[in-house]
N, C-alpha and C positions, 0 to 999 in steps of 0.2 A: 327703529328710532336711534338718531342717531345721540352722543356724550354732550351731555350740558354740563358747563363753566357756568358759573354766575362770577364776575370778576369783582368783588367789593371793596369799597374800603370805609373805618368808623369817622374819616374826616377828609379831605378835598387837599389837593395839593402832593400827594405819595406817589401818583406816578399810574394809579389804575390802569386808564386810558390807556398812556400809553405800554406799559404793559398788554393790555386785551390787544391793541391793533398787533403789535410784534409778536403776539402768540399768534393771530389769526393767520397772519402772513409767514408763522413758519409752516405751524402748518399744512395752508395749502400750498407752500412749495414743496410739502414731503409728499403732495400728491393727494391730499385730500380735500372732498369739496368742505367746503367752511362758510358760516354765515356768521356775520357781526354784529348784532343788535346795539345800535345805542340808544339803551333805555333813560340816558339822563335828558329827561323831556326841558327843553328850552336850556338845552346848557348844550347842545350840538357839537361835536372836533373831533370825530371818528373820520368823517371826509377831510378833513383838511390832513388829518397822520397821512393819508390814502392819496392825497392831491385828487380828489374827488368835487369836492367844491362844486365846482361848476356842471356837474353831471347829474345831482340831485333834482330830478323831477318830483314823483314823491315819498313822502316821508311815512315814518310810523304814525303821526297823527293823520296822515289818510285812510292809513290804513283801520286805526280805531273810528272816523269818525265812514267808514266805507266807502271812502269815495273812489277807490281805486282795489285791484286784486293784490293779493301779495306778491306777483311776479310784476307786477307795473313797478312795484316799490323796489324791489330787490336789485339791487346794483351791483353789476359785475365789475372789480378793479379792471385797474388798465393795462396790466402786467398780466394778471393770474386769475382769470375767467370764472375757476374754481373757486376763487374768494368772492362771496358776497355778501355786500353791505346793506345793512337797513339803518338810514339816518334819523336821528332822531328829528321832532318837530322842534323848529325856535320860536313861533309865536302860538304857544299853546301851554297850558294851566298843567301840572303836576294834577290837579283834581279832577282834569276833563278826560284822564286814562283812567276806565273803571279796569279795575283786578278781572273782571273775567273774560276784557278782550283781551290785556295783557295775552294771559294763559291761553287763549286761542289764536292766535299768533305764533306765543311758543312751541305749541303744540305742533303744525303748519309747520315752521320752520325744522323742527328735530325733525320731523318725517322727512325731512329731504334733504340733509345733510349728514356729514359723518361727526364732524365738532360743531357744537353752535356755541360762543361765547356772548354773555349778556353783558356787557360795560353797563355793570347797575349805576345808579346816583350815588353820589359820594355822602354818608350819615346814614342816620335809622331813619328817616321821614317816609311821607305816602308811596314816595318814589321806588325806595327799596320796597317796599311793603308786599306794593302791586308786583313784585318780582318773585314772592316766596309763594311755596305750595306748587313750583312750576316741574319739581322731581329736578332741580341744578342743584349739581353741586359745587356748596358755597367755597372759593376761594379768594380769602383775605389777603390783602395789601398794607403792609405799614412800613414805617420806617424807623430805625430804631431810637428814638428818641419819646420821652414820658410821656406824651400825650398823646402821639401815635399810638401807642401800646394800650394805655386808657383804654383810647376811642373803640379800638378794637376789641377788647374785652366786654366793655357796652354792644358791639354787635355781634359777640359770639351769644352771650345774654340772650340777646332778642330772638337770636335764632333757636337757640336750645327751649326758650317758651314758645316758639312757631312750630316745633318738631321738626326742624329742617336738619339734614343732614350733617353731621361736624365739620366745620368748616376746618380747612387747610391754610397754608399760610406762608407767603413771600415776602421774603424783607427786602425791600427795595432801597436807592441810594444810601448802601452801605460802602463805608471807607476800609479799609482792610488794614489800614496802618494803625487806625485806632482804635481799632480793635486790639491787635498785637499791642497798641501800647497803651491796654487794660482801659481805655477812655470812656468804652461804650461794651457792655456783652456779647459775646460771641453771641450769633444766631441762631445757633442749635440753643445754647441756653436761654435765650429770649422765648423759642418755638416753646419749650416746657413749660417757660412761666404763660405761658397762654393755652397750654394743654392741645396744641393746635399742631397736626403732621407739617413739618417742614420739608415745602418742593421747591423751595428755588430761594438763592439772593442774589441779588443782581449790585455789583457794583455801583457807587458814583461815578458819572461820568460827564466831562461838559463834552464830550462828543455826540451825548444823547441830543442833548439842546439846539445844538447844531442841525442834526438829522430836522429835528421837528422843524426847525426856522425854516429849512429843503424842501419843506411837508413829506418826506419819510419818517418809516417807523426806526425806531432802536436797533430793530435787525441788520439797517443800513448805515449804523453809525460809524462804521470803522474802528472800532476799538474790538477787538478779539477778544477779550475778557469779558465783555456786556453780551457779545454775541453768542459764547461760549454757555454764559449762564440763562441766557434763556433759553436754548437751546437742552441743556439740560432740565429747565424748569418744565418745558415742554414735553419730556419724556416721562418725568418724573409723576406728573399729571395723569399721562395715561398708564400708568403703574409699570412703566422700565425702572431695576432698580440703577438708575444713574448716581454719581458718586458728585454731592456737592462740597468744594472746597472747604478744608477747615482754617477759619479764620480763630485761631488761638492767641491768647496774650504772648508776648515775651517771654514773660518768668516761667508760664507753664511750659512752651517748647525749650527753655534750658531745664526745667526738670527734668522731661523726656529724653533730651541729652544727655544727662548725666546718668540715663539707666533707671530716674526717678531713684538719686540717693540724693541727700540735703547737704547744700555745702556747711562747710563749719569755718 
């Protein structure tokens, strides 16, 4: 069986999505087969990061409701054979996915992959719910700002009362200037206030936005520094110790400067 991601985040808008597809897509270009589950029932945009759209025959609520096998369902990208998508349903209920076909599903799917990433729903509702107990390990999404942070700490909560595995944690559209200039916490110290291992932060970037307007993922966005960091996010995941940026204040890196003596 192949490594379960559960990709989450405690509120909508931090970038999951696309985050999961860019992981998915590196990778199976490093040569592994990949599947992508998008588990956010009636909220569907794994195929459009993919330019998949129009290839969707069917979906995960076919697959729960059986009207189809899970290789009818399974979509291969256009690019990279090795990646395969499971789109979520768009007219279908959060409540008509009961938890134990979830899990039979996931189940199916790991046995035939080397990564399988879940793009869970974004919050604690049924959505995630039907995703725990699946043996993923949970990896959180936020962005450094208070109510990202919040959210997240409500869904470490939830997990820690599900027995679910400790979740890890990306800080996503991070600025790195303002950090340096003390605005917002470094992300190592953010990861601590959340008690949560830190694999990856991904810059801010409007080349990301761009990408998705293309229907590619992040990976394709042309900024080397976005690609750089997932790419390390992505190693870091499967336990390479890769080395993430330190985005330090100002003041602290002229301490360091000075030897760490105090000017007078």
């Amino acid at each position: 069986m192949g490594r379960i991601f559960s990709i989450m985040s405690g509120k909508g808008g931090v970038g999951k999505s696309t985050l999961s597809a860019a992981l998915a897509e590196f990778y199976a270009r490093s040569g592994k087969k990949v599947a992508l589950l998008d588990a956010d029932v009636g909220q569907r945009c794994a195929d459009l990061m993919f330019n998949m759209q129009d290839t969707i025959i069917y979906d995960l609520g076919d697959l729960v409701e059986k009207n189809c096998e899970l290789q009818d369902a399974l979509m291969p990208h256009p690019e990279l054979p090795n990646l395969l998508l499971l789109a979520a349903p768009q007219i279908m209920s959060v409540s008509d996915v009961k938890h134990k076909a979830m899990d039979r599903i996931i189940t199916q799917l790991a046995e035939e992959t080397d990564i399988l990433l879940l793009d869970a729903p974004a919050g604690i509702g049924k959505g995630l719910k039907n995703l725990l107990g699946a043996t993923a390990e949970p990896v959180v999404v936020v962005t450094p700002d208070d109510v990202s942070i919040r959210d997240a700490e409500r869904l470490s909560s939830l997990l820690s009362q599900n027995e679910e595995p400790h979740p890890s944690v990306v800080f996503n559209r991070v600025r790195p200037m303002w950090v340096r200039r003390g605005l917002i916490p470094p992300p190592e110290q953010l990861a601590l206030s959340l008690d949560m291992p830190l694999m990856g932060v991904i810059p801010e970037s409007e080349k990301i936005y761009k990408a998705l307007l293309r229907h590619e993922t992040a990976l394709k966005c042309g900024d080397g520094k976005v690609v750089k960091a997932i790419e390390v996010t992505a190693a870091r995941l499967l336990g390479a110790d890769a080395p993430i940026p330190s985005y330090m204040p100002s003041a602290v890196l002229q301490f360091f400067a000075r030897g760490g003596e105090t000017s007078t």
